[in-house]
C-alpha positions as CSV (number, residue, x, y, z in Angstrom):
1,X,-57.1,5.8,45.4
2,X,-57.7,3.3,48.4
3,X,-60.1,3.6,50.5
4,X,-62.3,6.5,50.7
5,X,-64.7,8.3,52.9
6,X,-68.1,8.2,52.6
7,X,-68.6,10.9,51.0
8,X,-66.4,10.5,48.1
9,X,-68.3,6.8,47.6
10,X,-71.3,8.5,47.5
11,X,-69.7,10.5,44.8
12,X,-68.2,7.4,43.3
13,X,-71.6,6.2,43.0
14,X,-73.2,9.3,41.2
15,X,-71.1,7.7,38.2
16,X,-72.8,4.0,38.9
17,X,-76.5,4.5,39.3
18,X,-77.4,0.9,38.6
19,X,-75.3,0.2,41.7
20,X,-77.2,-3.0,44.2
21,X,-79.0,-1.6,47.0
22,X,-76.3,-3.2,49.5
23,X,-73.3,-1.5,47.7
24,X,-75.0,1.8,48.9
25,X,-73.3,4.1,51.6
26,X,-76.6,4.3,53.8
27,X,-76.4,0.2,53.3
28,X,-73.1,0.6,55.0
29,X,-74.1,3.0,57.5
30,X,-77.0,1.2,59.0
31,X,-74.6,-2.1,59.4
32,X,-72.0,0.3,61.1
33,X,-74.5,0.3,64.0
34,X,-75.4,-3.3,64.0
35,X,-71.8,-5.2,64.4
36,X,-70.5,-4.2,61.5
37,X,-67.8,-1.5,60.3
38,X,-67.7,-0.7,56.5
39,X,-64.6,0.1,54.4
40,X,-65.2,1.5,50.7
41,X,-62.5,1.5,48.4
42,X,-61.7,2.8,44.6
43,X,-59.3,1.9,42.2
44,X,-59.7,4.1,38.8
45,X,-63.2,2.8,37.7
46,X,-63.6,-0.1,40.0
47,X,-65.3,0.2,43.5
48,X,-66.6,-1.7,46.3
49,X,-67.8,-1.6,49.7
50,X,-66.7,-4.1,52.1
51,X,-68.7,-4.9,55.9
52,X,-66.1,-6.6,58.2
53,X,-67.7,-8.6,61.2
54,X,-66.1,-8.4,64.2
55,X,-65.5,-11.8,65.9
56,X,-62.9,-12.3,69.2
57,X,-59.9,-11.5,69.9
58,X,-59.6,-8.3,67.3
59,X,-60.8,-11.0,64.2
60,X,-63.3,-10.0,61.6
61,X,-64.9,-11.9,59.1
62,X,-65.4,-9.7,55.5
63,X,-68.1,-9.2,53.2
64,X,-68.5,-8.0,49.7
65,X,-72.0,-8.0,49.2
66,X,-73.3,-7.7,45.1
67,X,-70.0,-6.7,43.6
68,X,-71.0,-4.6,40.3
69,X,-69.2,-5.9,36.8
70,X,-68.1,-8.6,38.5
71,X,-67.0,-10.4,35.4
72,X,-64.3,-7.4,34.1
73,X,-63.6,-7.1,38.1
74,X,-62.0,-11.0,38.6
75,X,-60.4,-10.9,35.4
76,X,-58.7,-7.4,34.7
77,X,-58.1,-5.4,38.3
78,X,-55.4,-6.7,39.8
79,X,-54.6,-3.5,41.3
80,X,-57.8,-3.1,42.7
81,X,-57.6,-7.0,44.1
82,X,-54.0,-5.5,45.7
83,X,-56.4,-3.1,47.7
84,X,-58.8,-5.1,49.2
85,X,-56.2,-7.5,50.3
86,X,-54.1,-4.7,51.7
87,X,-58.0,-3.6,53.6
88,X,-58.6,-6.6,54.8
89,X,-55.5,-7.8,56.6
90,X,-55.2,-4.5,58.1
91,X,-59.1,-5.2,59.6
92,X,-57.1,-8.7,60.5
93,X,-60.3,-10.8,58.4
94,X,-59.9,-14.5,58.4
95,X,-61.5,-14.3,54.3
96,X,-63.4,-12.3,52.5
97,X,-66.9,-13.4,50.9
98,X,-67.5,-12.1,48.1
99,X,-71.3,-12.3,46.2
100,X,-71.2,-10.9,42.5
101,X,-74.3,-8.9,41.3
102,X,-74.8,-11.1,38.5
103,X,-76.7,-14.0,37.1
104,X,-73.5,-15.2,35.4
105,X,-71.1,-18.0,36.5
106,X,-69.1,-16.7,33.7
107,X,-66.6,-15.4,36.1
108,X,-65.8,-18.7,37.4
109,X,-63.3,-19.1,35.4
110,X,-61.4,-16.3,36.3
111,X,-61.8,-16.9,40.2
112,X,-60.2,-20.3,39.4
113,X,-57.0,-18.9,38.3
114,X,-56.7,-16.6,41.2
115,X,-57.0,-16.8,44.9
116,X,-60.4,-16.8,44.8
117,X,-62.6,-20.4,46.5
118,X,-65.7,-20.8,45.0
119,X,-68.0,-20.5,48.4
120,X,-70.4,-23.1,49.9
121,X,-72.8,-20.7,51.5
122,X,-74.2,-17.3,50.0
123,X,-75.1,-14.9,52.8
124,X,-78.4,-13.4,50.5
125,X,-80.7,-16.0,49.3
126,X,-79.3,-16.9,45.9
127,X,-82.4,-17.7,43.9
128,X,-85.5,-15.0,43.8
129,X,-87.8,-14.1,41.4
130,X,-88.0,-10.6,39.3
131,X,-90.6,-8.8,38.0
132,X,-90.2,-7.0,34.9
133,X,-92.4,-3.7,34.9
134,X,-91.2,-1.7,32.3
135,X,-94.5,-2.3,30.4
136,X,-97.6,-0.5,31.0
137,X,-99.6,-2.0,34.2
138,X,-102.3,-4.0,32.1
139,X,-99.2,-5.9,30.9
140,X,-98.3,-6.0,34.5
141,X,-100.8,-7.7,35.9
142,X,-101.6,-9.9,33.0
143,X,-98.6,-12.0,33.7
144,X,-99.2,-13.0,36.7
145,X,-101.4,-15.7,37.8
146,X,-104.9,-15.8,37.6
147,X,-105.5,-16.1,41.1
148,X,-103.3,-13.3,41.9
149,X,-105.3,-10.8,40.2
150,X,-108.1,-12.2,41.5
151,X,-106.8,-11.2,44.8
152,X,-105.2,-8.1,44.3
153,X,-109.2,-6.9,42.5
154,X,-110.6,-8.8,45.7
155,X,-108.5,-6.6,48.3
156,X,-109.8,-3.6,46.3
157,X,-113.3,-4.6,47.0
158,X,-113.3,-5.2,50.0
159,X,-112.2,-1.5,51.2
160,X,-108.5,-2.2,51.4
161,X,-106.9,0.6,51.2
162,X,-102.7,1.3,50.9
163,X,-100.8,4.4,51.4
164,X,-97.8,5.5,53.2
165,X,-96.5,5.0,56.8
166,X,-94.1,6.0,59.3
167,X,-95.0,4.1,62.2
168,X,-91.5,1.8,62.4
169,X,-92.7,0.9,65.9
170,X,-95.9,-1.0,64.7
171,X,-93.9,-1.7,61.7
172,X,-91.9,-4.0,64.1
173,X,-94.7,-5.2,66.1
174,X,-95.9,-6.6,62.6
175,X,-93.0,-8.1,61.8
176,X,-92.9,-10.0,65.3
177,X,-96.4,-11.4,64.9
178,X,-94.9,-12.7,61.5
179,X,-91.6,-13.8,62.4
180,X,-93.2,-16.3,64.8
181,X,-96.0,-17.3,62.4
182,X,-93.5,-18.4,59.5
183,X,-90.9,-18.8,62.0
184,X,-87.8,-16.6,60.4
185,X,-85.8,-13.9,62.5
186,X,-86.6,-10.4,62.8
187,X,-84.8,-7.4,63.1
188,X,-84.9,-5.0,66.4
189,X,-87.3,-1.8,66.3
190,X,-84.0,0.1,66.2
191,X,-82.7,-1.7,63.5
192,X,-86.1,-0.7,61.0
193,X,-86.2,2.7,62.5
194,X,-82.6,3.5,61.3
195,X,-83.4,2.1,58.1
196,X,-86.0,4.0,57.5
197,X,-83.7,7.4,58.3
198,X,-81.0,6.3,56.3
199,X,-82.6,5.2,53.1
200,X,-86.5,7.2,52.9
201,X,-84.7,10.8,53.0
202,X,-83.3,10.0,49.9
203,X,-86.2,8.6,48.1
204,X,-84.9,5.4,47.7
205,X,-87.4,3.6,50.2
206,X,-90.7,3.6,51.1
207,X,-92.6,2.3,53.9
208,X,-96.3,0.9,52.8
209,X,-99.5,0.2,54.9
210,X,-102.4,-1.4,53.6
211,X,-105.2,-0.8,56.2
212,X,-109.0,-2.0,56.2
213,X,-111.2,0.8,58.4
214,X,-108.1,2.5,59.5
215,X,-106.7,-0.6,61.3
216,X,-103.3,-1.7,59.5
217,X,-103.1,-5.5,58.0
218,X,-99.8,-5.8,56.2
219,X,-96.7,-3.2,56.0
220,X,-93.8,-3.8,53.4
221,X,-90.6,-1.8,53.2
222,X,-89.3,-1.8,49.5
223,X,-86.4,0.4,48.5
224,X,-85.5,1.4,44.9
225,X,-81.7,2.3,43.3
226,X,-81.1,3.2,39.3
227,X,-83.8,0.9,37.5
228,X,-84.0,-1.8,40.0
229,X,-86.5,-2.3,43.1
230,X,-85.8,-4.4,45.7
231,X,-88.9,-5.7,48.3
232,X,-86.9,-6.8,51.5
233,X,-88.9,-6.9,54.5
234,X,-92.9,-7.6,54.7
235,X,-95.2,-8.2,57.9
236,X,-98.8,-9.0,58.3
237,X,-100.7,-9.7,61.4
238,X,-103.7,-12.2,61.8
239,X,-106.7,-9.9,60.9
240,X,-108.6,-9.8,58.2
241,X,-106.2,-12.2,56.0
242,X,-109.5,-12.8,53.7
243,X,-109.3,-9.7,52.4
244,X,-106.1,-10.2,50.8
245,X,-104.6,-7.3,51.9
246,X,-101.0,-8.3,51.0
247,X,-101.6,-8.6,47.4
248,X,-102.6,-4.9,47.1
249,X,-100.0,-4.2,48.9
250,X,-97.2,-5.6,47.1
251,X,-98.7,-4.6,43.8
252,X,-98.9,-0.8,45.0
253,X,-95.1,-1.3,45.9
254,X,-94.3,-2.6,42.7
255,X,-96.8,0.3,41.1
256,X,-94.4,3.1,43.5
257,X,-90.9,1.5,41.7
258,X,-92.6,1.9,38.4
259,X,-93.4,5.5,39.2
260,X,-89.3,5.9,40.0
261,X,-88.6,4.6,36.5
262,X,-87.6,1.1,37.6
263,X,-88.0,-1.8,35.2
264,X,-87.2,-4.3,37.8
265,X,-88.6,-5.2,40.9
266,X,-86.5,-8.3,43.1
267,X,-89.3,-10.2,45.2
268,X,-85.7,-11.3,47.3
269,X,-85.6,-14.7,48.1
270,X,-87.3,-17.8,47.2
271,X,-85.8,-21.3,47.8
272,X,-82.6,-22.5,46.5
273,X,-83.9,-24.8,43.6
274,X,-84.9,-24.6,40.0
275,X,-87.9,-23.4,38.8
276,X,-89.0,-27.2,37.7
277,X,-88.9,-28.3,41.7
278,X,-89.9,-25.3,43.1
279,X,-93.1,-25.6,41.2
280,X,-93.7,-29.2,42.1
281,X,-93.0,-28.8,45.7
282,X,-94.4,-25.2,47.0
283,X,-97.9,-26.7,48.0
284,X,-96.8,-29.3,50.2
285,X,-93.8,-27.6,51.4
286,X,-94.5,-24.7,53.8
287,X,-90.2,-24.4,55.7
288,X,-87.8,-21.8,55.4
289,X,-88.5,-19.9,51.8
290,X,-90.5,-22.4,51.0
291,X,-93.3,-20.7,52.9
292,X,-93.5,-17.4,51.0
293,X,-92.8,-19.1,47.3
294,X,-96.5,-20.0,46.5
295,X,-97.3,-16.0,47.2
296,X,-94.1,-14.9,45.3
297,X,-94.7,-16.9,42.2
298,X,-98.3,-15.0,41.6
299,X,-96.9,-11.9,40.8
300,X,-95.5,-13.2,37.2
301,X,-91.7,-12.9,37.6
302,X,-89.3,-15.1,36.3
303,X,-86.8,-17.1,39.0
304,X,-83.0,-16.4,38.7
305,X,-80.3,-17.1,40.7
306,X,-77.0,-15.1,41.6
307,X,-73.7,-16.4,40.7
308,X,-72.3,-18.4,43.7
309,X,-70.4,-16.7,46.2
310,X,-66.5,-16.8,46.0
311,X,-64.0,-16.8,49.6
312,X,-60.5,-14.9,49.6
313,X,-58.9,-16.9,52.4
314,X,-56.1,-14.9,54.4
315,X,-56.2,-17.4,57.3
316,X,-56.8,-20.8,56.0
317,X,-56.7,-22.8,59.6
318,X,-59.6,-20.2,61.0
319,X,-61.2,-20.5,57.5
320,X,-61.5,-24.3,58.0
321,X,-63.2,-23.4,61.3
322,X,-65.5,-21.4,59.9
323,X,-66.7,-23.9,57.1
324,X,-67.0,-26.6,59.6
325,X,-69.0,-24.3,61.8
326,X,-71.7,-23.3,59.0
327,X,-71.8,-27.1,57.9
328,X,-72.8,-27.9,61.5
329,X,-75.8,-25.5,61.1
330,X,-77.0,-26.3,58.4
């Protein structure tokens, strides 16, 4: 079977419920309206989802983003690998990136003997830290640091309170104000608000507020898929940052996975260096990641990184182009 409609990867999927957050069909659907057009394809037990960029002149750029079993994939589906070639240079894509969900290189070895590059530049942030929470919340909260307790108790007594919002239009007012603070991009109100109707009707996200007096502090959007919990996009504005408010607030997101029966919970995103010079570096070092590590790192997790992103290259002279281009920006 090549590719397939919606629908029947949805279906696909019912057999795969440990499948990433970003090889979801409402994953695809909200890029569909942001630049991007999906393409979902199965071959007997092997499946993926693939978001093609458009570029000029009828061009795309395509993405395979957290490709499950990524190990038996480049090794042992050759037919499938027949497909996705077959997708792509009917979408005309310069190469294909590919990002395996795994925390193995061991797959490496099969790229090599393929036509598979391994990739310079990973689209997700590599390295993050996870949280395990399949123990009871005392066993929670006493890994994490000291101080982050501290805080979370401190919020708590101060009259923070967290529940659940819907407000996606001071949900993106927040994330302005913090965009420009840590100075990272930030999505348009449209692009939250569509997130929030794909992904909440199915109980796989949730939109938090923690509030002091009714007046919100700090929002977080976390989603959840099979055992796994993912917090991707967090805000705060200036008031009341002494009570700490986004401590509760992630640890009532990471109390709401629990509740789904997750046993992981993905902080997404810390810089891309080991765990030795992160923890050297995150007080003096306040750019790019670097800014949101020192929080991150309180809540006890341990920091992994995913296996390096591989390139299919269909048009090598344009795929030079393109690797000279994201040098540049670097």
């Amino acid at each position: 079977m090549p590719e397939v409609t919606l629908a029947a990867w949805n279906q696909f999927l019912q057999s795969h419920p440990e499948a990433h957050l970003l090889q979801l069909g409402e994953w695809g659907e909200l890029k569909k309206n942001f630049g991007w057009k999906p393409a979902r394809i199965i071959n007997n037990k092997v499946g993926a989802q693939i978001l093609f960029r458009r570029l000029p002149l009828g061009l795309t750029i395509g993405y395979m983003p957290k490709l499950a079993n990524s190990e038996k994939v480049m090794g042992n589906s050759e037919e499938f690998w027949k497909e996705v070639d077959s997708i792509c240079k009917k979408n005309r894509a310069i190469f294909l990136k590919i990002e395996p969900d795994s925390w193995s290189e061991d797959f490496i070895l099969h790229a090599k003997r393929s036509s598979f590059i391994l990739s310079s530049h990973n689209i997700q942030p590599p390295r993050t830290i996870v949280v395990s929470i399949k123990d009871s919340e005392e066993t929670i909260l006493a890994r994490m640091k000291p101080k982050c307790r501290y805080n979370i108790r401190l919020a708590e007594k101060k009259g923070v309170t967290v529940r659940v919002w819907d407000d996606l239009s001071a949900f993106h007012e927040m994330m302005t104000v913090t965009g420009g603070r840590d100075n990272f991009g930030v999505h348009s109100k449209e692009y939250y608000q569509r997130t929030y109707e794909l992904f909440h009707p199915k109980g796989t996200c949730e939109l938090l507020v923690a509030e002091y007096e009714g007046k919100p502090l700090a929002s977080l959007m976390v989603f959840a898929n099979g055992k796994r919990a993912w917090y991707v996009y967090g805000a705060s504005n200036d008031r009341e940052r002494n009570r700490m408010p986004t401590y509760l607030l992630q640890w009532q997101a990471i109390r709401w996975a629990k509740a789904r029966g997750c046993e992981e919970y993905d902080l997404w995103g810390v810089p891309d260096e080991d765990e030795e010079t992160l923890e050297a570096n995150f007080e003096t070092r306040h750019d790019g990641l670097w800014g949101v590590y020192r929080f991150k790192r309180g809540f006890g997790g341990e920091v992994k990184r995913a296996a390096q992103a591989l390139d299919r290259v269909y048009n090598p002279l344009l795929y030079w182009v393109y690797k000279k281009y994201t040098r540049n920006r670097e």
